[in-house]
C-alpha positions in Angstrom: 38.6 17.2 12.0 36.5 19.6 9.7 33.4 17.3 9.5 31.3 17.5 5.7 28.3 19.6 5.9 25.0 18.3 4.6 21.9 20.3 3.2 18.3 18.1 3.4 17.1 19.1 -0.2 13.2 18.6 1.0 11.9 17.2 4.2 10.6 14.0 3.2 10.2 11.3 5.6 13.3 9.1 4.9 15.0 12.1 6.1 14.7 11.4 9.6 16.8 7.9 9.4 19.3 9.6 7.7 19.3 12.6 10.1 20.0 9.9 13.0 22.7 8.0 10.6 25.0 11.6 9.7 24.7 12.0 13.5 26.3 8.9 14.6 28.6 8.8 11.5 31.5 10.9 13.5 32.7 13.2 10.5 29.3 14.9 9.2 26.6 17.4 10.5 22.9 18.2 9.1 24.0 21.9 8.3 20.6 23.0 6.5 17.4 22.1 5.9 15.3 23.3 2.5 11.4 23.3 1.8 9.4 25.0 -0.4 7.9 26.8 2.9 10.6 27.8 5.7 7.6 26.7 8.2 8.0 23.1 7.1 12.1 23.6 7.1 11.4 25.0 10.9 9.2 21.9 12.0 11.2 19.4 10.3 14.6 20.5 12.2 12.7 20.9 15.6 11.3 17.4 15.3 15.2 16.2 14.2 16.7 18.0 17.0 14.7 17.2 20.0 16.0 13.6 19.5 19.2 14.1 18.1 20.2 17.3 18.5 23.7 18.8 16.3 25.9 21.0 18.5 24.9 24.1 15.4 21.3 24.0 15.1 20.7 23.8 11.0 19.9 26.3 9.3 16.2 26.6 7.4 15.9 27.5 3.9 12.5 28.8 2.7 13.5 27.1 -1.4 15.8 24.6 -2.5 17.5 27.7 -4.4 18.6 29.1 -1.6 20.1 26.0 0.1 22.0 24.6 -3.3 23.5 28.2 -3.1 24.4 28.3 0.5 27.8 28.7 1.4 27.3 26.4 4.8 26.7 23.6 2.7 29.2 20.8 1.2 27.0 18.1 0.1 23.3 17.7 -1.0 21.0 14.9 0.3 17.9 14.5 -2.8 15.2 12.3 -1.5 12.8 14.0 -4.0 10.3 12.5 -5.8 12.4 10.2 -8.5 10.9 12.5 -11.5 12.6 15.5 -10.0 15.8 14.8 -9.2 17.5 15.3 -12.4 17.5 19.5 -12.3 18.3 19.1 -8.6 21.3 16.6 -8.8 22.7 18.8 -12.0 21.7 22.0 -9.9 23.8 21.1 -7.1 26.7 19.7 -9.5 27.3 22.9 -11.0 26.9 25.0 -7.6 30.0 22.5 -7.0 28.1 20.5 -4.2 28.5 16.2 -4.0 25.3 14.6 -4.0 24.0 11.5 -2.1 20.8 11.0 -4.1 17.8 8.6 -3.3 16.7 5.4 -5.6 15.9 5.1 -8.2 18.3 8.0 -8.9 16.4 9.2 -11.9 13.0 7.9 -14.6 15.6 6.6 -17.1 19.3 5.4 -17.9 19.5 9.0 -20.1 18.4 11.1 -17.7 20.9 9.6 -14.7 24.0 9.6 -17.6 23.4 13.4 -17.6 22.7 13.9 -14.3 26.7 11.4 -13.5 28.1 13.8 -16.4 27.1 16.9 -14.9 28.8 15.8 -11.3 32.1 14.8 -13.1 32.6 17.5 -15.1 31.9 19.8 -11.8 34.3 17.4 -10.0 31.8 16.3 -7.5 30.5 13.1 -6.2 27.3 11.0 -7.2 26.2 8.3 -4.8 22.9 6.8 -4.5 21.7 5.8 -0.6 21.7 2.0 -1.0 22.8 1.3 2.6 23.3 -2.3 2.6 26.0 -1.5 -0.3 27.7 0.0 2.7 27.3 -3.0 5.6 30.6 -4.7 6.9 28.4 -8.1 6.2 28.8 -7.5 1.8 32.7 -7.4 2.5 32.1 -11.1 4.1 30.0 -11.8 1.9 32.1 -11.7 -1.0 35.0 -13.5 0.5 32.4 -16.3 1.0 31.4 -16.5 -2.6 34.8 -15.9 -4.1 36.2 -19.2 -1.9 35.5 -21.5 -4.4 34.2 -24.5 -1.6 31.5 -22.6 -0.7 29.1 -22.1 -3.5 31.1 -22.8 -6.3 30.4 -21.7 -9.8 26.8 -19.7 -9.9 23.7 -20.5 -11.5 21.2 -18.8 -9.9 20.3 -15.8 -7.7 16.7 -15.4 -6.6 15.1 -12.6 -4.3 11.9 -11.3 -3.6 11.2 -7.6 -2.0 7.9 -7.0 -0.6 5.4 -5.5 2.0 1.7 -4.7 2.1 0.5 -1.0 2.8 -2.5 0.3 4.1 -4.9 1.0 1.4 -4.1 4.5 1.6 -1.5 3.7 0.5 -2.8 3.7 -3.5 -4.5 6.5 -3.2 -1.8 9.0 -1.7 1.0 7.7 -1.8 4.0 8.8 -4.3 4.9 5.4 -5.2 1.5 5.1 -6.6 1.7 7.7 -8.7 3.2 6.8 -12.3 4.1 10.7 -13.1 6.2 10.9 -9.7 7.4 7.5 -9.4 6.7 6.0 -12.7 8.9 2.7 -11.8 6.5 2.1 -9.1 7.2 -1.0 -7.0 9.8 -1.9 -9.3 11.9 0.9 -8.7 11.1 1.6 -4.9 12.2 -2.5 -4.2 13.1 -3.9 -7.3 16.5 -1.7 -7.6 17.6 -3.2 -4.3 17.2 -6.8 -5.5 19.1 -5.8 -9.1 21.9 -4.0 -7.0 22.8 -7.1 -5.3 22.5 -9.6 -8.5 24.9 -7.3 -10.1 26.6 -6.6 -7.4 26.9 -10.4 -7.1 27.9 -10.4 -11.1 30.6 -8.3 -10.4 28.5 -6.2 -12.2 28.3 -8.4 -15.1 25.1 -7.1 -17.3 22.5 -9.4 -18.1 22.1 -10.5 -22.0 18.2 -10.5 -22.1 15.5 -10.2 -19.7 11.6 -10.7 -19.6 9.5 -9.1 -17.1 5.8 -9.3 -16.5 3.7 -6.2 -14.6 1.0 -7.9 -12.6 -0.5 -5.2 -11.0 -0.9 -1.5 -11.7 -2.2 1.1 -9.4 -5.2 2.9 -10.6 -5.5 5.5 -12.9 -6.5 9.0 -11.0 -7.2 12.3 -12.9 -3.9 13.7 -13.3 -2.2 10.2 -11.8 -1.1 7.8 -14.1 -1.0 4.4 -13.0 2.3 2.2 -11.4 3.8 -0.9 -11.2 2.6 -2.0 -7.7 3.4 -6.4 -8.4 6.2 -7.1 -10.7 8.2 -9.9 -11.6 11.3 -10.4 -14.1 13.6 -13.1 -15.3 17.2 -12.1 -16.4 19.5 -14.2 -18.5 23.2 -14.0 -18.5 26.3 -15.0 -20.0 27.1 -18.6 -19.2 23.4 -19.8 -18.5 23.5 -17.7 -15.0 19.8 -16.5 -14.0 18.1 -13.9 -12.0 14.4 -13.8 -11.0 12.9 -11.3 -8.6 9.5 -10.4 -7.8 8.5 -6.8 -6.1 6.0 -5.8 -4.7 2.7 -3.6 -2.6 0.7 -6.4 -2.6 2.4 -8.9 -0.3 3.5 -9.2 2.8 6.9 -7.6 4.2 10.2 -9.9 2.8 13.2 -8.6 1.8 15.7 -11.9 0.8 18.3 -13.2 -1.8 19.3 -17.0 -2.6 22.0 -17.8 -4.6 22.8 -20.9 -5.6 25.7 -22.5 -7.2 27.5 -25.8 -8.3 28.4 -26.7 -5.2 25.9 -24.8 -2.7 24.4 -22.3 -1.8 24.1 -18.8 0.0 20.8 -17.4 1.8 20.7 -13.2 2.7 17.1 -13.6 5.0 16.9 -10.1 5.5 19.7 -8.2 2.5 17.9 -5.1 2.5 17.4 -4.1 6.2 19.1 -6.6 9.0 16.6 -8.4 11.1 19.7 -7.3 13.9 21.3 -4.3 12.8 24.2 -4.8 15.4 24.7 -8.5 14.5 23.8 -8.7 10.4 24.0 -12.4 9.1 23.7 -14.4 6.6 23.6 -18.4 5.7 25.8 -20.7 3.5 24.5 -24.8 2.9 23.0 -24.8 6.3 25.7 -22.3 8.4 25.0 -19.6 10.2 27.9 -16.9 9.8 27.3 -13.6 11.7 29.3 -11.1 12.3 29.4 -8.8 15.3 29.7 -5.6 15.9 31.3 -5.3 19.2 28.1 -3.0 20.1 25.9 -3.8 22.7 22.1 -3.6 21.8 20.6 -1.9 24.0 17.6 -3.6 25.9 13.9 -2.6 24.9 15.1 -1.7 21.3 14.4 -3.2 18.1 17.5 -4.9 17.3 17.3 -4.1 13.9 16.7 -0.5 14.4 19.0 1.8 12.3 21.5 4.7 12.9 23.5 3.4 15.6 27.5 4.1 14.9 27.5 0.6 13.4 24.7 0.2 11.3 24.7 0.1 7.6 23.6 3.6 6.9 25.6 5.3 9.3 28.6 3.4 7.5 27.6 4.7 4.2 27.1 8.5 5.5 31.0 7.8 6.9 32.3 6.2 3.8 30.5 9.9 2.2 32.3 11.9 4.3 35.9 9.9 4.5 35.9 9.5 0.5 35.5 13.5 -0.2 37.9 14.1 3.1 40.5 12.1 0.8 40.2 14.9 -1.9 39.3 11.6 -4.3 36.6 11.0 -6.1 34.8 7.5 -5.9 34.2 6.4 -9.8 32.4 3.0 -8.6 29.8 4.5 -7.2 28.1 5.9 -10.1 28.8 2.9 -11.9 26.9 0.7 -9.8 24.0 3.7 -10.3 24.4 3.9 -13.7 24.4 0.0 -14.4 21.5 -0.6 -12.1 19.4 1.6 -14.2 20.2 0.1 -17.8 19.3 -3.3 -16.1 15.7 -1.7 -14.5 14.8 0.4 -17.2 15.3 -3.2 -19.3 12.9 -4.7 -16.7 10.0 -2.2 -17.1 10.2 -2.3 -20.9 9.9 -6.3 -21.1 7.5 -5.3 -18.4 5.2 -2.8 -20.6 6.1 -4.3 -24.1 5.8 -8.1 -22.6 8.5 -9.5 -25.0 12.3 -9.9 -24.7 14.5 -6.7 -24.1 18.3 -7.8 -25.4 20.9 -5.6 -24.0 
């Protein structure tokens, strides 16, 4: 089987999990690697390789230019800065290459519209890299909240996204930088917790929301500030809520609650498993898990990714299977597209503090 050839449009850090996850996924390869200095391409590669090594060593581009133009390339991975991505995503669109882009996919609902247009009029695919979208435990997940004797009608979701950085952190880090990043916290963690209310919606949009921005890192020359503590309260159609809180300033937790007529549904861990092999979740007090048939091996984090079952080696496989079916996924940039209405909503009720109707 031809397996779908992927281009690494920078060598940012969150590069090397995915790296790992397209080497376990079966039916893709790393085929190039682009910096704005082939010595960084070089390095990156090497590092990739002496852990994971693809049968065809990557290629390394000196520009991103060369790589969206290259010929040994099917797909493009974008974890750029979030203010970038646009010309990149519409770049590799019209050199007729699908794109798995990082979140938030772009500074605004506008910009991501053009950047979906430009991939479907170039008959390419748009997906963003939320991996838990992509874990066997969302399919059970569902089936638990659509059986009515579980949960019952819905009221209220909850979830709160969080860790505590070094204090270097503010100072050099992207997601402290408003031009960059200018969602901050809310779009680095927040977009995770809005993915899965919606998701949980059935994409259902939310009638009004209010936010609140709590903390702001500081302004540096030439650094605007961003969101680094933020909470919000969505309203829906038939009284359902949402509340989330994200943020840099508190310790690591990454859960969802929903709660219904009848009971209620706990996700401990919905962004990254505490056991990668064995995800789980609760429901009024029961434990369901569900297993992958894969042994964890011993003296390793069970929750470590890129095995050939973990979430985000599912979602570089669902990549690869869905363009190996000559089809075109249209749900996937939906759930992008609506997951940016609903958090550019969040950060003007955020910056404006009054209600934002949609």
């Amino acid at each position: 089987m031809k397996k779908l050839r992927i281009g690494f449009l920078s060598t940012a850090g969150i590069g090397k999990k995915n790296w790992k996850a397209i080497f376990n996924s079966g039916n893709c390869v790393v085929s190039a690697v682009a910096s704005r200095g082939i010595e960084k391409s070089h390095k990156f590669i090497d590092e990739c390789q002496r852990e994971f090594a693809f049968a065809e060593k990557p290629v390394a581009f000196g520009s991103y230019e060369e790589l969206l133009a290259s010929e040994i390339v099917d797909a493009i991975y974008i974890p750029l800065p979030t203010a970038l991505r646009k010309e990149f995503v519409i770049r590799a669109a019209e050199n007729r290459k699908h794109v798995l882009c990082e979140k938030p996919c772009a500074p605004s609902a506008a910009e991501l519209d053009e950047m979906i247009s430009a991939c479907r009029k170039n008959g390419v695919q748009f997906m963003d890299g939320v991996m838990f979208m992509h874990s066997p435990r969302m399919g059970k997940i569902r089936e638990t909240l659509d059986d009515d004797q579980n949960v019952g009608a819905l009221r209220r979701i909850s979830s709160s996204f969080s860790f505590y950085p070094n204090e270097d952190f503010f100072q050099n880090n992207i997601r402290a930088n408003g031009a960059l990043e200018p969602a901050g916290c809310l779009g680095d963690l927040g977009w995770y917790s809005i993915r899965f209310a919606l998701w949980t919606l059935n994409w259902q949009l939310p009638k009004s929301v209010t936010a609140k921005i709590l903390a702001q890192s500081e302004a540096l020359p030439n650094r605007p500030s961003a969101p680094i503590d933020f909470s919000a309260e969505l309203i829906f159609d038939g009284g359902v809520s949402f509340g989330f809180y994200s943020s840099f300033l508190a310790g690591h937790q990454n859960w969802v609650h929903v709660s219904g007529h009848k009971g209620w549904l706990l996700v401990p861990d919905f962004v990254r498993p505490f056991n990668g092999y064995e995800p789980a979740f609760e429901v009024n007090q029961k434990i369901i898990t569900l297993a992958s048939g894969v042994k964890c091996p011993r003296n390793t984090d069970p929750g470590i990714l890129g095995h050939a079952t973990s979430q985000d080696t599912f979602m570089w496989r669902n990549f690869a299977n869905q363009l190996a079916s000559g089809k075109l996924n249209d749900d996937w940039p939906m759930w992008s597209a609506k997951t940016q209405i609903v958090l550019d909503a969040c950060f003007k009720a955020g910056h404006s503090g009054e209600v934002v109707e949609l």
